[in-house]
C-alpha positions in Angstrom: -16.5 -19.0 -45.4 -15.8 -21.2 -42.2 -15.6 -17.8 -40.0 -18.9 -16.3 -41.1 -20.8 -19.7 -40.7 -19.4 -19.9 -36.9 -21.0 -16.2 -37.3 -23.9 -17.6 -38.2 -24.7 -20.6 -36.2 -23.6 -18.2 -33.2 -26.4 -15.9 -33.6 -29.3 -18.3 -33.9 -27.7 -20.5 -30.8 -27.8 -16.5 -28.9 -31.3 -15.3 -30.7 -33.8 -17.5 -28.3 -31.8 -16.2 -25.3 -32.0 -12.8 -26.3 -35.6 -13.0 -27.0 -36.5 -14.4 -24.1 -34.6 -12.0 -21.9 -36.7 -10.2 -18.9 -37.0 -6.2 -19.1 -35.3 -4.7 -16.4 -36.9 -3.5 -12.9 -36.5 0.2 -14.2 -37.7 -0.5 -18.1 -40.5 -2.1 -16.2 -41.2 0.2 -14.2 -41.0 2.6 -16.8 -43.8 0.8 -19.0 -45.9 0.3 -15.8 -45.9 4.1 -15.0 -46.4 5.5 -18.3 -42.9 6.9 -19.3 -43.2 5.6 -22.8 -46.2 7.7 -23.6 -44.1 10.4 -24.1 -40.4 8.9 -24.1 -38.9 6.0 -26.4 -35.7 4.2 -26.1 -34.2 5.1 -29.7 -36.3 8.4 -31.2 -37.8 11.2 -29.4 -41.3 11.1 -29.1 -42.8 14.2 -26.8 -39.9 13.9 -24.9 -36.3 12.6 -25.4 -35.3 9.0 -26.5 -33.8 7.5 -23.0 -30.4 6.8 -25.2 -30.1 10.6 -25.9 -30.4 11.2 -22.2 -28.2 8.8 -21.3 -25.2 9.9 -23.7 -26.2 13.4 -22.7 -25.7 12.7 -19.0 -23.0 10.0 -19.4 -20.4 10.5 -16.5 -21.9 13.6 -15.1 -21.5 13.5 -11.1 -25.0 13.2 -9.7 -26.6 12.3 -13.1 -28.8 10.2 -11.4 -30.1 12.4 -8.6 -30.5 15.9 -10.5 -32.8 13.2 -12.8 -34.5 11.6 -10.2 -35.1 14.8 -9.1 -36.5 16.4 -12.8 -39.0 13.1 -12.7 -40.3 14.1 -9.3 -40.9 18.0 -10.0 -41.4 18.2 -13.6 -39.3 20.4 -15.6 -39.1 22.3 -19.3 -36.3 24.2 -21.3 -33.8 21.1 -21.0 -34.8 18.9 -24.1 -36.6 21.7 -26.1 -40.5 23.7 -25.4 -42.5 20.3 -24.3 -42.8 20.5 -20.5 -42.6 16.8 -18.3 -45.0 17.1 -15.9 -44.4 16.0 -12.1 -44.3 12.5 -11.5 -44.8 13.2 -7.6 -46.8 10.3 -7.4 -44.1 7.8 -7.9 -42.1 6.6 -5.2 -38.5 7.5 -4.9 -37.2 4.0 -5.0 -39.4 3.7 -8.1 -37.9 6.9 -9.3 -34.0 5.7 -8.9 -34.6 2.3 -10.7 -36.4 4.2 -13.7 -33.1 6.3 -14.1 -30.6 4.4 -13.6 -32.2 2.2 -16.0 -32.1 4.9 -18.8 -28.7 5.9 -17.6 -27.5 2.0 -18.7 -28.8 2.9 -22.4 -25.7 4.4 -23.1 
């Protein structure tokens, strides 16, 4: 009984600081440049949920560039029939923050 009211009293000292936490520079930048109209973290929406790319991609040598490089140029056949479109207008730097932050959801 002791053990699960440390439990307890643990999580509601932790919830305000979880709440409170800031997104990340890539999860922001992924709001701000409209990746979550098609993407989610958890579920597919048009596209794949973010975790499903990142378990998908998790270890893989160059992950990050061949992605970086899929955002830039657009791509279909990977995740199913839905095509991304190019995000050419993004910058680079942008671009690597964006998918290194969806290669953290693992």
């Amino acid at each position: 009984m002791l053990k699960a009211l440390h439990i307890v009293v643990a999580g509601l000292v932790l919830l305000p600081a979880l709440a409170s936490a800031e997104p990340s520079a890539g999860e922001s930048l992924a709001k701000k440049s409209g990746c979550f109209a098609c993407h989610s973290v958890q579920r597919k929406v048009i596209g794949p949920a973010y975790k499903d790319v990142a378990e998908r991609y998790d270890g893989e040598k160059g992950a990050a560039d061949k992605l970086a490089l899929k955002v830039k140029e657009g791509g279909s056949g990977v995740w199913g029939s839905a095509g991304m479109p190019p995000q050419a207008q993004l910058k680079d730097e942008d671009i690597h923050h964006i998918v290194e932050w969806i290669l953290s959801l693992k």
